[in-house]
Structures are given as structure tokens and as C-alpha cells.
N, C-alpha and C positions, 0 to 999 in steps of 0.2 A: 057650753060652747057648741057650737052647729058646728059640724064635721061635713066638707063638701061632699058632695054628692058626684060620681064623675059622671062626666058628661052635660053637666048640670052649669049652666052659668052663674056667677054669682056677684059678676059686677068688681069693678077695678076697687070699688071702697076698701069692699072687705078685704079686700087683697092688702091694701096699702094699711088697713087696719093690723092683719094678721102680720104684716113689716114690724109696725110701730111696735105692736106689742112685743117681737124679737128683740128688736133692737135695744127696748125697756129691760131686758132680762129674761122675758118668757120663753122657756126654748119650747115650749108645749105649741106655740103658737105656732113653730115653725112645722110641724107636721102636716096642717092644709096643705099648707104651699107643695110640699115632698107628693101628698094626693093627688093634688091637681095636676102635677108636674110632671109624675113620674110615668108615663104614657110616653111623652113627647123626650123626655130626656133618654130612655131607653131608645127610641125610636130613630135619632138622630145616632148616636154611638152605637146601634145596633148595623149601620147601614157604611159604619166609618174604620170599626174594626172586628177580630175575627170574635166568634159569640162565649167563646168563653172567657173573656176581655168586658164584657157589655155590664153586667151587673157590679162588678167592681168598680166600674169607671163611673157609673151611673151612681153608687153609693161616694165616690170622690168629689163626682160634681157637687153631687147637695150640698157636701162636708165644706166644700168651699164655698160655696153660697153662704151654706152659715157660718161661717167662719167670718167671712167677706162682705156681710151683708154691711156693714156702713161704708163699703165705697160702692155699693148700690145707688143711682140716681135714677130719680123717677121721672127725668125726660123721657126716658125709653121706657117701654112693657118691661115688666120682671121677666117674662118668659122670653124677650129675646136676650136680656143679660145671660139668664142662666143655659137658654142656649148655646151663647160664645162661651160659657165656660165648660159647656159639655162639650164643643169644638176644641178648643183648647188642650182638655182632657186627652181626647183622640187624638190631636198632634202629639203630645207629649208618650204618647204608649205609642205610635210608630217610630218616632226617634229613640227610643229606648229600646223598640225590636230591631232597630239598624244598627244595633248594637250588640244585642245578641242574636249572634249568626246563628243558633240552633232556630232560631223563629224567624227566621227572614221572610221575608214575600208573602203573597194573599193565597196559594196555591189551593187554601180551604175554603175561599171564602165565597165559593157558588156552593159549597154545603151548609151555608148557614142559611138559609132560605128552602129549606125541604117543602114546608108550607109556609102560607102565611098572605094576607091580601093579594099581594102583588101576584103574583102566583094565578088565585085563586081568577083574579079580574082579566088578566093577560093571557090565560093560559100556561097550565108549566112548563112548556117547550121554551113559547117564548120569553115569561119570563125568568127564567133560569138563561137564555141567553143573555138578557138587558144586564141581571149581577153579574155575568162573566163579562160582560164588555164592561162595565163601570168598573169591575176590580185590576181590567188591565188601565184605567185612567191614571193620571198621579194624584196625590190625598189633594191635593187642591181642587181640582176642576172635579174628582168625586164628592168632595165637601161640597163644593156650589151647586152642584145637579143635584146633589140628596136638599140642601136646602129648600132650594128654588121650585124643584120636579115635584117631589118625593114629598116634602115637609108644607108644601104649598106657601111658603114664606113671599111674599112682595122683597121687589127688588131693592128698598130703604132699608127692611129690616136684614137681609142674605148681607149687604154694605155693610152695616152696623156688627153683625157677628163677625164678618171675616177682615174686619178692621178696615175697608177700602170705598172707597166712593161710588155712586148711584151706578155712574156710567161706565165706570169700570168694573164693575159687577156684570154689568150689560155685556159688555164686550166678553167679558170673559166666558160670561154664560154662553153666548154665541160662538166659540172659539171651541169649548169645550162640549157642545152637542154637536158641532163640526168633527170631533174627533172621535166621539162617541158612534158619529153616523159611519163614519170608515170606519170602523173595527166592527160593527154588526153588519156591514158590507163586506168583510172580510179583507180589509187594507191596511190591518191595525191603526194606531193611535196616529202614526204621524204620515200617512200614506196609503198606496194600495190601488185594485182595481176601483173603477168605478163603473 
């Protein structure tokens, strides 16, 4: 069996190949897919909650994937299903921290980016500001700027993961870099100077 390569394309065949064979009973099969995948599923839940949250939630997503993989439809890319279920995952661990008051709020969550691209391309003044402004957003409109900004997602597929339509993705995106811009303005989220 050819073990992807990361970074390496390989073409939707094999992909749909390495499905079929899951879905047949091969669970061997499904470790490409965790390869290929596992970059962009970190990446997403690393940007959604705080970091020592990322690796278990990123081992829950796959575990649902496989689990879940026959209500998989191949109208859509496999990588944006399992990205809504790595969204999914991150909603579900912030309603569970609004539950336990010892973990409330993101208060840590500009120390989860010490280094790391963003940083590195921005500057770390600046970007260590953009994560402090994104963690005062609410997980909505931070969910749609990590997909959209951050993840480089097209507006079809950001729809598709957060359950809502083209144009309402649009609007929203635009509502929520409008909030984003006052609070690195220093106006917070819903206000402020301009």
C-alpha cells in the first residue's frame, strides 16, 4: 500500500479508493486519510480552542470520521466534511467549558501561539495582537475568520462546514472583520473609537 506523502497530491481517486476500502472493513485504509488530514484538522481546532484541548479533539474528530464514515457523501471534498466535524468538536468543548466554571473564558488563549507562521509572517507584536482580537470574537464569527482568513476555505465550502448559505456566510464574514477591525482599533467587539 503507498503511504501519502505530505504535502504530496494524490488525487480525489485515491482518496475515494482509500473510502471504499474503510467502508469494506479495512481500518488500515483509514490511516491515509488521518495523514493527509491531520495538518489541517489540528490547524483548524488549534485556532478554535485553547492548546491543550487540540490534540484530543483532533484524535475525536478522526474517531468520528471513522466511525461516521457511511453518512460521508461524496458531493462534497472529504476534507470539508471532516473539517465541519472538527468545528463541530470545538463547539462541543466550549459548551462543555461553559459548564465548567474552573475553565471558563480564552484568558490563555494569545499564549497559545508563542510561535508559529502567523507570528513569524506578521510579526509577533502584530500577530499576537490579531489572536488577542480574534479571542475577544464569539466562536462563531472566530470559527468563520479561521475558516475563511486563516484556513483559506472559498465561501461554498466555510457554508457547507458551518451549516449556512453562500450569502450568509458573506454577510457574516463582513459583520465579523467589521468587529474584528474595532477591537484592533481598540473599540472592542461591539463599539469604540474610530
Amino acid at each position: 500500500m503507498t503511504e501519502p506523502v505530505e504535502g504530496q497530491d494524490h488525487g480525489d481517486e485515491q482518496e475515494r479508493a482509500w473510502i471504499a476500502r474503510c467502508r469494506a472493513g479495512d481500518r488500515t485504509a483509514f490511516r491515509p486519510l488521518v495523514t493527509r488530514y491531520a495538518r489541517m484538522v489540528h490547524g483548524v481546532i488549534a485556532r478554535l480552542v485553547p492548546e491543550a484541548d487540540v490534540d484530543d479533539l483532533a484524535q475525536q474528530t478522526f474517531l468520528a470520521a471513522f466511525e461516521h464514515l457511511d453518512q460521508y457523501r461524496e458531493a462534497s471534498r472529504f476534507s470539508t466534511w471532516l473539517c465541519q466535524i472538527a468545528v463541530n468538536k470545538a463547539r462541543d468543548e466550549h459548551r462543555a467549558a461553559r459548564r465548567r466554571p474552573e475553565l471558563r473564558g480564552d484568558e490563555d488563549y494569545d499564549e497559545r501561539y508563542e510561535e508559529g507562521p502567523e507570528d513569524q509572517a506578521l510579526g509577533r507584536e502584530h500577530g499576537q495582537r490579531i489572536i488577542a482580537a480574534l479571542a475577544q470574537l464569539g466562536a462563531g464569527d472566530r470559527e468563520l475568520l479561521v475558516l475563511k482568513y486563516v484556513m483559506e476555505e472559498g465561501f461554498e465550502t466555510v457554508a457547507e462546514i458551518l451549516g449556512t448559505s453562500v450569502g450568509a456566510a458573506k454577510v457574516r464574514a463582513l459583520r465579523a472583520r467589521e468587529r474584528l477591525r474595532r477591537i484592533l482599533n481598540g473599540g472592542g467587539a461591539y463599539g469604540g473609537r474610530d
